[in-house]
C-alpha positions, -999 to +999 in steps of 0.1 A: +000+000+000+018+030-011+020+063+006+004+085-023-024+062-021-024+067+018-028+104+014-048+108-013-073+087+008-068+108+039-074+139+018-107+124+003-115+116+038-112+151+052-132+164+022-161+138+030-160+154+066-162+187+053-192+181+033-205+160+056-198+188+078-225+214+054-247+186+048-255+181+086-263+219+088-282+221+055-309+197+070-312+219+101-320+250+081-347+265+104-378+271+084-389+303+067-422+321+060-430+347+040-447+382+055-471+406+034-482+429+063-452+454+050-444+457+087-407+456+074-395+488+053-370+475+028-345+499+004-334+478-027-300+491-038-293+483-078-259+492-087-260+491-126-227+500-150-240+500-192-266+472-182-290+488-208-295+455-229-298+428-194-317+458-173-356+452-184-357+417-169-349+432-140-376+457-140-402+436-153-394+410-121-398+440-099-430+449-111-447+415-104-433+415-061-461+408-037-450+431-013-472+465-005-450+492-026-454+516+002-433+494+023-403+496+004-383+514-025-358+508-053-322+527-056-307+527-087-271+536-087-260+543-120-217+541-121-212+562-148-228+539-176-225+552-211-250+532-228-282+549-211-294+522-188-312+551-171-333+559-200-341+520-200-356+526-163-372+557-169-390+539-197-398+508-184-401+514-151-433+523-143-453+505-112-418+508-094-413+532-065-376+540-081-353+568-079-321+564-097-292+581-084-261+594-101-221+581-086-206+623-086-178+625-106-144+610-089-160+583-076-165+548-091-171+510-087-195+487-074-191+494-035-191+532-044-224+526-061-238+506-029-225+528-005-239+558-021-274+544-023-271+530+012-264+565+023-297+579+007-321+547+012-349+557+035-356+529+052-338+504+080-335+473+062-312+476+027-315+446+004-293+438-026-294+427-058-280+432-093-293+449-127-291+412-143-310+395-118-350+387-115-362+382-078-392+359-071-425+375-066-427+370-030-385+378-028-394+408+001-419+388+016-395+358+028-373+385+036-397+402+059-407+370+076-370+366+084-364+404+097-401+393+118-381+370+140-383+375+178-344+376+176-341+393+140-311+386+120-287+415+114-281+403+076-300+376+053-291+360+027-312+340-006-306+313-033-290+325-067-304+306-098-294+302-130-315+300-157-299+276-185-310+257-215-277+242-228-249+220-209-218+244-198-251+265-186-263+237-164-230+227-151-230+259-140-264+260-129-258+229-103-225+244-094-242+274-083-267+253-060-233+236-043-222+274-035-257+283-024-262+252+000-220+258+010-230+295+019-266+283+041-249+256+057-223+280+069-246+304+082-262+280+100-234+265+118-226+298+128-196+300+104-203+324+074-183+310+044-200+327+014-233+346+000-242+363-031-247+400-038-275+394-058-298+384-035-290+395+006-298+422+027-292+431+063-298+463+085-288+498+076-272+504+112-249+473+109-236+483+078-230+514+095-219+496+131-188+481+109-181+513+088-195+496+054-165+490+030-140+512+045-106+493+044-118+469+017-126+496-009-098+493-030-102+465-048-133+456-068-138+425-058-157+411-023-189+439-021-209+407-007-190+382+008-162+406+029-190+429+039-217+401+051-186+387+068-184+421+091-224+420+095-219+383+110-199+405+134-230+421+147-255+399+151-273+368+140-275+357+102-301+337+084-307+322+053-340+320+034-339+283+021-376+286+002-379+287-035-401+315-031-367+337-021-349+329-050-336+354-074-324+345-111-301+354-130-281+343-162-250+325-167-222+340-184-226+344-219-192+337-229-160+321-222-147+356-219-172+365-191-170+333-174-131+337-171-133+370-155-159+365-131-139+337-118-111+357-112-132+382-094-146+355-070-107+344-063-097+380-061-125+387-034-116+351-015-075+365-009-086+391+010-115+371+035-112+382+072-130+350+079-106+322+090-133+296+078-139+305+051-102+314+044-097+277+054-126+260+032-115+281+000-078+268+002-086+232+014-113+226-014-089+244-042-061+218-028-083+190-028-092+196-064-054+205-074-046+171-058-075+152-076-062+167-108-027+160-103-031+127-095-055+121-130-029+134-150+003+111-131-025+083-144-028+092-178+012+091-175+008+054-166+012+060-131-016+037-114-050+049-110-058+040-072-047+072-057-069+094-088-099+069-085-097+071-044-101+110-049-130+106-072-146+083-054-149+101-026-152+134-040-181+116-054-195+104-025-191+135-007-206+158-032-236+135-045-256+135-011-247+169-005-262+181-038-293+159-038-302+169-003-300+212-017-311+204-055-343+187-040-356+211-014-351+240-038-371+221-066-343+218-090-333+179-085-330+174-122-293+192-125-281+164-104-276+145-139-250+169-150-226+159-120-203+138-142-192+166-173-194+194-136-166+167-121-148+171-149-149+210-150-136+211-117-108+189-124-099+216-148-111+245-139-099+250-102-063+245-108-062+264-138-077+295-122-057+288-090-027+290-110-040+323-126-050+338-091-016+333-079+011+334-106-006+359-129-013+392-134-033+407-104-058+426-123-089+415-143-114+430-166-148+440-149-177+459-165-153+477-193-128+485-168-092+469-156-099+459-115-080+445-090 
């Protein structure tokens, strides 16, 4: 029994523990119920940059919430777009209680944008999400029932979902359900790994309790995951596990997009404050480095038992974990496309580890170079 075989079955044993670890907490998501009585004022912030052509499925989602439209209002924070995505609002958005709000010259970014709407939102609970995105009708209403609590949470985070019709788009799509189930698990447990910017929100006076995005508002990357990692600082956190709280969006349209926005997300994950989630980010990005590694010594004709030990129980760590999260949010039928996902890992991690680390530090981001 060799000692690369040895450790590759210790390190699919520690990643079985560690999804075992968010599978355990997934199942004892406490329930939530959605609230109409408006009893909770809500300020959605929309930071938009050139969004003109993705912006009217936005809209038209916003028009169809439940929730009483005195109880709550829309920011949009135009970031010095140049394709008149404002004009799109102003033309389409009427049955929206919207104001759109300019970023003054000298100031730019998405956490500029966010800030500057927080700062003029005129209500105590800000929710979040983005000009490509399309909340559920009852979105604010599972977010009220959550704010409702005898203990309310100090932030609150939702499910992202992507709507696809071919195969890298539902790879994607049942990747994005592991990060969503990763991120409620966590919250949970009472260890906030990850959430997603298009679909949280969390108290005005918390944001300002931790001073928003000062420190952190030099780089573009991390407006939701480094700043719900302060909130967790503050209070409780909850996550709406109901597909009633689920906002859409669209996968990346190309290759292009895709590569960027991965770099973003690694970007934001250097600079986590959160020693979990610190810790999960490197140990998964390892294990899949080592599973990859070990596929290709294979292929070299150097023994398949330590690469099929890491499959195997990447396998039979993931599979459970993504049936249990695919089935309560009524989208079981991505589980299929588990195998060609496996195989985008295997390639996709190390290659944009490798990138994150040994490349260039900067990344293109809404028609601008970020960092």
């Amino acid at each position: 029994m060799s000692g690369v075989w040895l450790a590759s079955a210790a390190a699919a044993c520690a990643y079985a523990a560690l999804m075992g670890f968010f599978l355990y907490w997934w199942r004892r998501l406490p329930p939530v119920h959605p609230v109409s009585t408006g009893d909770v004022r809500f300020s959605v912030v929309v930071a938009f940059r050139n969004e003109a052509h993705r912006i009217a499925y936005l809209l038209e989602a916003l028009k169809k919430l439940h929730y009483p439209t005195e109880n709550y209002e829309v920011i949009f924070v135009d970031d010095h777009s140049t394709d008149g995505t404002a004009a799109v609002i102003e033309a389409q958005g009427r049955g929206i209680p919207y104001r759109v709000l300019s970023l003054p010259p000298g100031r730019m970014g998405k956490k500029a944008a966010l800030t500057h709407g927080i700062r003029n939102a005129r209500h105590p609970v800000i929710a979040l999400t983005d000009a490509d995105c399309g909340p559920s009708p009852q979105w604010l209403d599972v977010l009220a029932g959550c704010f409702s609590r005898s203990r309310p949470p100090v932030l609150v985070s939702g499910p992202i979902r992507l709507e696809a019709a071919h195969l890298p788009g539902k790879v994607l799509a049942l990747e994005q359900w592991g990060l969503v189930g990763i991120g409620a698990a966590s919250m949970t447990a009472g260890r906030l790994t990850m959430v997603n910017g298009g679909n949280m929100a969390f108290l005005r006076s918390a944001f300002e309790a931790v001073n928003g995005y000062a420190g952190i508002d030099h780089f573009a990357a991390g407006d939701d995951e480094l700043l719900a990692h302060r909130l967790a600082s503050q209070g409780p956190v909850c996550f709406a596990a109901t597909p009633e709280a689920t906002v859409s969006t669209l996968p990346p349209a190309t290759f292009r997009q895709w590569w960027h926005q991965r770099l973003r997300w690694a970007a934001a994950s250097a600079h986590y404050e959160n020693g979990f989630a610190k810790a999960v980010s490197l140990a998964t990005a390892a294990l899949h480095i080592l599973t990859a590694a070990s596929v290709t010594a294979a292929l070299l004709g150097h023994g398949w038992a330590p690469a099929l030990t890491l499959l195997g129980g990447k396998a039979l760590a993931e599979v459970p974990f993504l049936y249990a999260v695919t089935r309560k949010m009524g989208a079981a039928g991505l589980l299929k496309y588990y195998p060609p996902g496996a195989v985008y890992y295997l390639v996709y991690v190390p290659l944009i580890t490798i990138r994150a680390i040994f490349g260039p530090k900067s990344y293109r981001w809404k028609g601008r170079k970020a960092r």
